[in-house]
C-alpha positions in Angstrom: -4.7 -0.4 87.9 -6.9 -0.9 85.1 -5.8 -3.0 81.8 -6.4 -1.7 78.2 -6.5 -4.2 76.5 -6.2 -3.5 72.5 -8.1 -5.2 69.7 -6.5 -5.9 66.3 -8.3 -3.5 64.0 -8.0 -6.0 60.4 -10.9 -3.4 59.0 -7.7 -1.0 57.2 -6.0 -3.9 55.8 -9.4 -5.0 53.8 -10.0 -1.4 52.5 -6.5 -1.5 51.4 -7.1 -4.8 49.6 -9.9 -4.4 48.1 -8.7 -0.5 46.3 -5.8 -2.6 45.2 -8.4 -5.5 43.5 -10.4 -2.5 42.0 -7.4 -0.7 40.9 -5.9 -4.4 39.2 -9.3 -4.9 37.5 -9.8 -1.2 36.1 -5.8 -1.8 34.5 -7.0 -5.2 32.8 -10.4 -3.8 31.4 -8.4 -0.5 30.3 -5.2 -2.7 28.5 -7.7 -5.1 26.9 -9.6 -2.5 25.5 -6.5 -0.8 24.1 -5.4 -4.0 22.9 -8.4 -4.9 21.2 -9.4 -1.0 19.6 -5.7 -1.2 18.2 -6.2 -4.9 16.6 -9.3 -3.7 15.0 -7.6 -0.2 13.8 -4.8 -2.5 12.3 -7.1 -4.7 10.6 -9.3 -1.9 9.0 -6.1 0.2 7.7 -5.0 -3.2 6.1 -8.1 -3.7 4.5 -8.2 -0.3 3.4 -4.6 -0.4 1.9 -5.5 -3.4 0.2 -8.2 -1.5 -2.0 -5.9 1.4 -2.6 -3.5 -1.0 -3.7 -5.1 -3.0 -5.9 -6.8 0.0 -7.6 -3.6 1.8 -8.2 -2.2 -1.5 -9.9 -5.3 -1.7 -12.0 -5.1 2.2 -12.8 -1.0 1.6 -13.6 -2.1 -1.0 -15.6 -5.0 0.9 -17.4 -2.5 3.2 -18.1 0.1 1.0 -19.9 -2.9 -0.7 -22.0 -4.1 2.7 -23.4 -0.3 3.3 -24.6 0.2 0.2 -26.5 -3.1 0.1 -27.7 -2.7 4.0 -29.3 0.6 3.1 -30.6 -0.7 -0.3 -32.2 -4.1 1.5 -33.8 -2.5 4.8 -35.3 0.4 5.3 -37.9 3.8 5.9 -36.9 3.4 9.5 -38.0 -0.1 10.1 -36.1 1.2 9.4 -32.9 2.4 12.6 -30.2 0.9 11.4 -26.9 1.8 11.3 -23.3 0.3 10.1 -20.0 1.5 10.8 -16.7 -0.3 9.7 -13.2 0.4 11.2 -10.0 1.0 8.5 -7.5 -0.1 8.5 -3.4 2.3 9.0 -1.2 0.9 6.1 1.2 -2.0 3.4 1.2 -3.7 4.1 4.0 -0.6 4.7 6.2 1.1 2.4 4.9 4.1 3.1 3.1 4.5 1.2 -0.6 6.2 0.9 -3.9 5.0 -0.1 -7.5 7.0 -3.1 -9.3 6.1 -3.2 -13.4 7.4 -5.8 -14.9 6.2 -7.2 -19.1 3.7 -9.3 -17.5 2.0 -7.4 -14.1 1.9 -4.5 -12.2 2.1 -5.6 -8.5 1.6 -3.0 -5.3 3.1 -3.8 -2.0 3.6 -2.1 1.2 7.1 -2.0 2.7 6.1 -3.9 5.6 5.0 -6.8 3.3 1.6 -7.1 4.7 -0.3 -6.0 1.8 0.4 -7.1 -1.9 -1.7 -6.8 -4.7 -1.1 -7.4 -8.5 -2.8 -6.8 -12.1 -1.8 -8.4 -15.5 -0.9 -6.5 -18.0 -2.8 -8.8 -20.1 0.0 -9.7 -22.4 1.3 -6.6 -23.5 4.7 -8.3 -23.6 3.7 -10.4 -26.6 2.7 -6.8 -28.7 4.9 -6.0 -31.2 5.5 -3.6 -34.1 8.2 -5.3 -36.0 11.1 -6.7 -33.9 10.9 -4.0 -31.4 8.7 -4.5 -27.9 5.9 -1.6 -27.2 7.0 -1.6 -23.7 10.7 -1.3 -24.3 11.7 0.9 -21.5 10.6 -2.6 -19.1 13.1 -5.0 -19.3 13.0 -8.2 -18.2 13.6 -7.3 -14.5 11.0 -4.8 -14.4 10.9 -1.1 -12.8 10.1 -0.3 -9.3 8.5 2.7 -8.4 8.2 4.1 -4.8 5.1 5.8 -3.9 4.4 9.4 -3.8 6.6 9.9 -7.9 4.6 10.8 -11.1 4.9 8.2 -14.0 4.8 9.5 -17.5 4.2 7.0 -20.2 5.0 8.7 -24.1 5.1 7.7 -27.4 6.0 10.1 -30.3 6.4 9.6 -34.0 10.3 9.0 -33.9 9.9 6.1 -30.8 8.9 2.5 -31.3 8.9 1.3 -28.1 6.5 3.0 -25.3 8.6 5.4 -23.3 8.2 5.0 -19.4 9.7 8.1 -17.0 9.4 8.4 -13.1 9.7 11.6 -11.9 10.0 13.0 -8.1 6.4 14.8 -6.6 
């Protein structure tokens, strides 16, 4: 009678090893270039909502200055004017709202990541006789949400600077 005698064949399990060390490595390259595109994607939108932020404050507040400074140049009976700004409804896909108080206009996202703030460069302190320009922001301020239309109006009858938010 004749003996087979069988060899361990180990060649299968080192195939099986090495698809598995290939397919470990392909997963780590993959997640840490997802991880790293979405950092830099979340880094440029912040960037990018901090512009839009800071330029709508600076526009809000261009807005309020050209008010006060109409009603503080022209006679009571001169004046019939009204100003109204559509506002975005996101910063870069970032959802915000507008605080105005006497003494800034300050953007911020609801997430608190971006903030950004202009002076109203004393507006407060303007005054035509003991009434306040800006009368309509009290001490507390206003707070606007994004995507509203302000309207900013003065007429011949109204010392103080009227302010009205309105729903897009």
């Amino acid at each position: 009678m004749c003996k087979i005698l069988r060899k361990t064949d180990s060649y299968g399990v080192s195939t099986i090893i090495g698809y598995a060390l290939t397919l470990g490595i392909c997963a780590m390259v993959l997640t840490s270039s997802v991880i790293i595109v979405s950092t830099y994607s979340n880094r440029r939108n912040e960037s990018a909502a901090r512009i839009e932020a800071q330029s709508l404050a600076n526009r809000v507040v261009n807005m309020i200055n050209e008010i006060v400074n109409l009603k503080q140049m022209m006679p009571d009976d001169a004046i019939d004017y009204q100003k109204t700004m559509e506002t975005p409804d996101s910063l870069s896909t970032y959802n915000y709202y507008i605080e105005i108080s006497q003494s800034k206009v300050t953007v911020k996202t609801t997430n608190g990541r971006v903030s950004e703030s202009c002076t109203t460069y004393n507006v407060e302190d303007a005054v035509l006789g003991t009434n306040s320009i800006i009368g309509s922001i009290n001490s507390k301020g206003v707070v606007i949400n994004g995507g509203n239309k302000i309207k900013l109006s003065i007429a011949p009858t109204s010392i103080p600077v009227d302010m009205i938010v309105e729903n897009a």
